[in-house]
Every structure is written in structure tokens, then in C-alpha cells.
C-alpha positions in Angstrom: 24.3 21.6 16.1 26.7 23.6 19.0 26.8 21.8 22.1 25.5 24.5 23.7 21.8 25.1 22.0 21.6 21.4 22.0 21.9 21.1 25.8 19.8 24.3 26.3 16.7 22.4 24.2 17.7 19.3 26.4 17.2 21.5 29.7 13.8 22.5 28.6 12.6 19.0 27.6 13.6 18.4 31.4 11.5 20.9 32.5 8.6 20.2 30.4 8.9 16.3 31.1 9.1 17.1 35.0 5.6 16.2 35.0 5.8 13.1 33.2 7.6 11.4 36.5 4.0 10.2 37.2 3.7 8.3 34.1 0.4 9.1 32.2 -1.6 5.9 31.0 -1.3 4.6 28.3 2.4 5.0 28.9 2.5 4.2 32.2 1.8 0.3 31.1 5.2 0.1 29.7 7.0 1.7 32.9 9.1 -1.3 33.8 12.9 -2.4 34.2 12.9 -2.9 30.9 13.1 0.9 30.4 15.6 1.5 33.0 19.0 2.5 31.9 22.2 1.5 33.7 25.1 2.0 31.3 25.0 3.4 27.7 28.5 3.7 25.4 29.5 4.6 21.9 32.5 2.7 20.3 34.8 3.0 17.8 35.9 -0.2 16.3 38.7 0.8 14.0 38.6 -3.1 12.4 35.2 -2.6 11.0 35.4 1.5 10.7 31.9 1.3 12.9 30.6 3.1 15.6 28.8 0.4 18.2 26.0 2.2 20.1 25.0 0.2 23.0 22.5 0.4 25.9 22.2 -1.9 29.0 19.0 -2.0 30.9 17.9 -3.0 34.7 15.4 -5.8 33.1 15.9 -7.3 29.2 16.5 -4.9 26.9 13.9 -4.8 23.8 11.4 -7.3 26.1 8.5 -5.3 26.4 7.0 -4.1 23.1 3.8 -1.9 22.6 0.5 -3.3 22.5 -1.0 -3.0 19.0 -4.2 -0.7 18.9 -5.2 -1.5 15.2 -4.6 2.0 13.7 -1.9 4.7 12.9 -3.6 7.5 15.4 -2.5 7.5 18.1 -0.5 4.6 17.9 2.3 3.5 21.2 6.1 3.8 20.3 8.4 2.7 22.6 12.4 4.1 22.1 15.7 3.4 23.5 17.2 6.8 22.4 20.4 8.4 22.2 20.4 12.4 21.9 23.5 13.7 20.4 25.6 16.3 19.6 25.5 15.7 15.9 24.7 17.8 13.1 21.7 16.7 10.8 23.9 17.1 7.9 25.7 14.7 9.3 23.1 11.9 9.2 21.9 13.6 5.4 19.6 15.9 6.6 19.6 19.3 5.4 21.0 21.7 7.6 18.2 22.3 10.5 17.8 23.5 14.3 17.1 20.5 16.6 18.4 17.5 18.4 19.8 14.5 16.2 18.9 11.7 18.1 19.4 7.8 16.9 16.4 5.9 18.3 15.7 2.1 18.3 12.5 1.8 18.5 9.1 -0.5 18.3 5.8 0.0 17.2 3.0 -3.2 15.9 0.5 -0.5 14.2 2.9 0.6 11.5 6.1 -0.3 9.8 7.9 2.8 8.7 11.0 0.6 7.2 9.6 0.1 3.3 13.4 -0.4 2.5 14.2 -3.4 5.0 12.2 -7.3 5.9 13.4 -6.7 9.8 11.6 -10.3 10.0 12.5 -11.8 6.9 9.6 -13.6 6.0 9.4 -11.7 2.1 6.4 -9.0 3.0 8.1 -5.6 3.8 5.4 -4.2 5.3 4.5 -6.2 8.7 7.7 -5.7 10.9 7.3 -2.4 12.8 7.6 -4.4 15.8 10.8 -5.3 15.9 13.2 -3.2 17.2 14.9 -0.9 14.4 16.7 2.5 14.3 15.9 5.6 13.4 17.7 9.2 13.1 15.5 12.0 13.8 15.7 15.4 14.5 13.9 16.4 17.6 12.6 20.2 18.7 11.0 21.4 21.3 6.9 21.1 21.5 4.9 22.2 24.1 1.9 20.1 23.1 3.3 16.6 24.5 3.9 15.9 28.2 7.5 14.9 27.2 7.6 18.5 25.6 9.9 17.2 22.3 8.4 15.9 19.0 10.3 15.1 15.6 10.6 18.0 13.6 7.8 18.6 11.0 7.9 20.3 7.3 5.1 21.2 4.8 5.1 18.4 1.6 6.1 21.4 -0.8 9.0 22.8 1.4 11.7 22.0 -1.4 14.6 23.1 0.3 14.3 20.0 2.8 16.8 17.4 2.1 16.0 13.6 3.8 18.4 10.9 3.3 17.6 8.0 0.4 16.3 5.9 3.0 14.0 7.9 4.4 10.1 6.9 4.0 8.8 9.6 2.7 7.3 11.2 5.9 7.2 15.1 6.3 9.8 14.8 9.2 13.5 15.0 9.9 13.0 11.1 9.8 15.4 8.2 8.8 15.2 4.7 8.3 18.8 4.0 8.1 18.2 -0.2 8.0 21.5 -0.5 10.6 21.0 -4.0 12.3 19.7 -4.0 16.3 20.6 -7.0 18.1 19.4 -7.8 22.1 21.1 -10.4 24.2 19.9 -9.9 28.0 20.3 -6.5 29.6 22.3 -5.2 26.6 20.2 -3.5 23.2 23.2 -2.7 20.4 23.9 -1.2 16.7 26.4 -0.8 14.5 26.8 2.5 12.3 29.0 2.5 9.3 31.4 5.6 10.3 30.6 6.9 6.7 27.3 6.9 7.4 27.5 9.7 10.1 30.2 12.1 8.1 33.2 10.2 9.6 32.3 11.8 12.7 34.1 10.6 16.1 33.5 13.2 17.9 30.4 14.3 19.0 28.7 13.7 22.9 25.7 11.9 23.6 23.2 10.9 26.4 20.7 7.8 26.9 16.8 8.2 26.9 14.0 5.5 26.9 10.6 7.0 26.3 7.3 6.6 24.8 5.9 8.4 21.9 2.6 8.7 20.0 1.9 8.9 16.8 -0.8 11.2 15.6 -2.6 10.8 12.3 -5.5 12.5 12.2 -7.0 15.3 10.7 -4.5 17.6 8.2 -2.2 14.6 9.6 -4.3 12.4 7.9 -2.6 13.6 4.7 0.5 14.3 6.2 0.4 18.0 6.5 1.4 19.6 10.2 -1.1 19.8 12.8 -1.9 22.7 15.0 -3.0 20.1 17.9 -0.7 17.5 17.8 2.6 16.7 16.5 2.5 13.8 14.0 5.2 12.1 16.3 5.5 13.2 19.9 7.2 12.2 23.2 4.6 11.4 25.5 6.3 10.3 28.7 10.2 9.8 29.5 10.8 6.7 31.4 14.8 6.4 32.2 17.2 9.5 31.6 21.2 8.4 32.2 22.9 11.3 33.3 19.5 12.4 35.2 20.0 15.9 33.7 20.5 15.2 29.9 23.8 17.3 29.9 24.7 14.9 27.2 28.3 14.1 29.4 29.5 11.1 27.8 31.6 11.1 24.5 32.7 8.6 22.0 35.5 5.5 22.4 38.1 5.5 20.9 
């Protein structure tokens, strides 16, 4: 996507989320220093041919985890996210409008990873709580207080294209199966630079947020809802440059 629309979306969530700075419950549970973002970098390391995303927090990055509420609707995801300049052909999207953001995120109700044993205990299916990555593609939706949401499709739309590892949601929605480690203040990724196009030069920013899922009615069969999106930014805890002008640019 050109820089430009990219930071013009950005701008808007801004606005939209303005109102977010008093922290609506349930989110407002999570609003520690766990969530409060001093440093964030992305690094080339030409001896591996990786990108290293990493994120350092006030508190211990990756400590605080959602509570589990027992069902997909309106289920608590908590993200360290990193908004970028990328294209979503880039990431193996088909070509789209939006923000391609990589988010490590968190969530007990669910495990949206069908591909990876984050835990490794043998069941595939129980480890939505630990912290994994996703790329999405975000767009602007004025039904969330945080006023973004991962980009929805219709089942049928065949002219979407998701990567192979994606779950087989109707979203611009990856689970890539990159490894997330946390020591202290610091969250951190690697990403295969083949993996992203061989791309080195895009700009990014440093979010942490909660999100919602939302599951009911037409979403209940994974069709869009007019009410809700299926996965939406609910409240924006920690935002690096404090204007998400997206400033900071790859190491090389």
C-alpha cells in the first residue's frame, strides 16, 4: 500500500480511538505496563536472511494474557502490533486496500493456529494462549471504539487469495507459525526475508491493543456482520510514535 493512504487510515484510527483513552471495561482490565511501549525496531540480520521484529515494554512483555470467557463471541485478544507499510501481496494476500499489520497476539477462547503445537504437548488445538503472530490486513470500521477491524470477505469471493497457512477464516488473516520468544521487557520474532517478498524497505509503527472477537449471528457461519466486525479493535492501550505516522524504518 503507498505510504500515504496507509498513514491517512492510521490518522483516522487516531481520531476514532481518541475516545478509547478512557479504557472501556472489559479492556480496561488489561491496561497495565505490560502494554506500555518504550522502544520497538526491525532488523535485518544478513547471517540468517531474517527480519527480527522486536518490542520492549514498561512491565514484562507477553505477562498479562486475557482472561478466558468460555466461548468464541465476544472473546478478549490482546496484541502487540506492528502497522506497516507493506503491501498484502507481500505477505500472500491478494492485492487489497488496508493496513498490513504483523500482530503477536493472545487469546485462551480459541486457537486460530491449526498448522502449529505453540505448546507442544501433541493436541493442536489448545494453544491460543500463547503468544503467536499474525499478518492481517486492517481497514477502517466505525463500529469499534478503536475504529479498525481485520478486513472481511464473503466465503464465495473467489478472487481472494490467503496464504497456505491461513485458517480458513473469511479475513485478510495469516497464521504464519514464525516463533515469539519473551525474555523481560523485550517480546521478539523472526521473519524469513522470503516470507515478506525480500522486502527491506518498508516503515512501521508499534501498537498494543485489545480486540474482540465476534461470532454471532451471520458470524456464526462466518459470513460478514452488519453489527460487528468478526474481529475488531476495541481499545488502543500504548501507541509509539503517539501519532502513528509510522516514522521508523527497517535496520540494516
Amino acid at each position: 500500500m503507498h505510504k500515504s493512504l496507509t498513514t491517512t487510515l492510521l490518522a483516522l484510527w487516531l481520531i476514532t480511538s481518541a475516545a478509547t483513552a478512557q479504557i472501556h471495561s472489559p479492556a480496561a482490565v488489561y491496561n497495565n505496563a505490560d502494554f506500555t511501549i518504550q522502544s520497538a525496531s526491525i532488523t535485518y540480520n544478513n547471517t540468517l536472511d531474517m527480519l527480527i521484529f522486536e518490542m520492549q515494554v514498561k512491565g514484562t512483555a507477553g505477562r498479562t494474557v486475557p482472561n478466558p470467557i468460555g466461548r468464541m463471541n465476544g472473546a478478549p485478544v490482546l496484541a502487540y502490533v506492528f502497522p506497516t507499510t507493506l503491501k498484502p501481496t507481500d505477505v500472500g494476500f491478494s492485492a487489497t486496500d488496508g493496513i498490513v499489520a504483523m500482530g503477536l497476539t493472545s487469546h485462551p477462547d480459541m486457537d486460530d493456529t491449526p498448522l502449529w503445537d505453540e505448546n507442544n504437548d501433541g493436541v493442536f488445538d489448545n494453544d491460543g494462549i500463547v503468544w503467536h503472530p499474525h499478518w492481517v490486513v486492517l481497514a477502517k470500521d466505525s463500529r469499534v471504539p478503536g475504529g479498525l477491524s481485520v478486513k472481511e470477505f464473503k466465503k464465495e469471493d473467489k478472487a481472494v487469495t490467503l496464504p497456505k497457512t491461513a485458517p480458513g477464516i473469511p479475513m485478510y488473516f495469516d497464521s504464519p507459525g514464525y516463533n515469539v520468544v519473551r525474555s523481560g521487557q523485550t517480546i521478539r520474532m523472526g521473519v524469513p526475508l522470503y516470507r515478506i517478498n525480500n522486502r527491506k524497505d518498508f516503515s512501521f509503527d508499534a501498537v498494543s491493543c485489545y480486540l474482540e472477537m465476534s461470532m454471532g449471528g451471520t458470524h456464526a457461519h462466518h459470513e460478514p456482520s452488519p453489527t460487528k466486525p468478526m474481529l475488531g479493535v476495541y481499545a488502543v492501550y500504548s501507541v509509539l510514535s503517539g501519532k502513528l505516522t509510522l516514522p521508523y524504518t527497517v535496520k540494516k
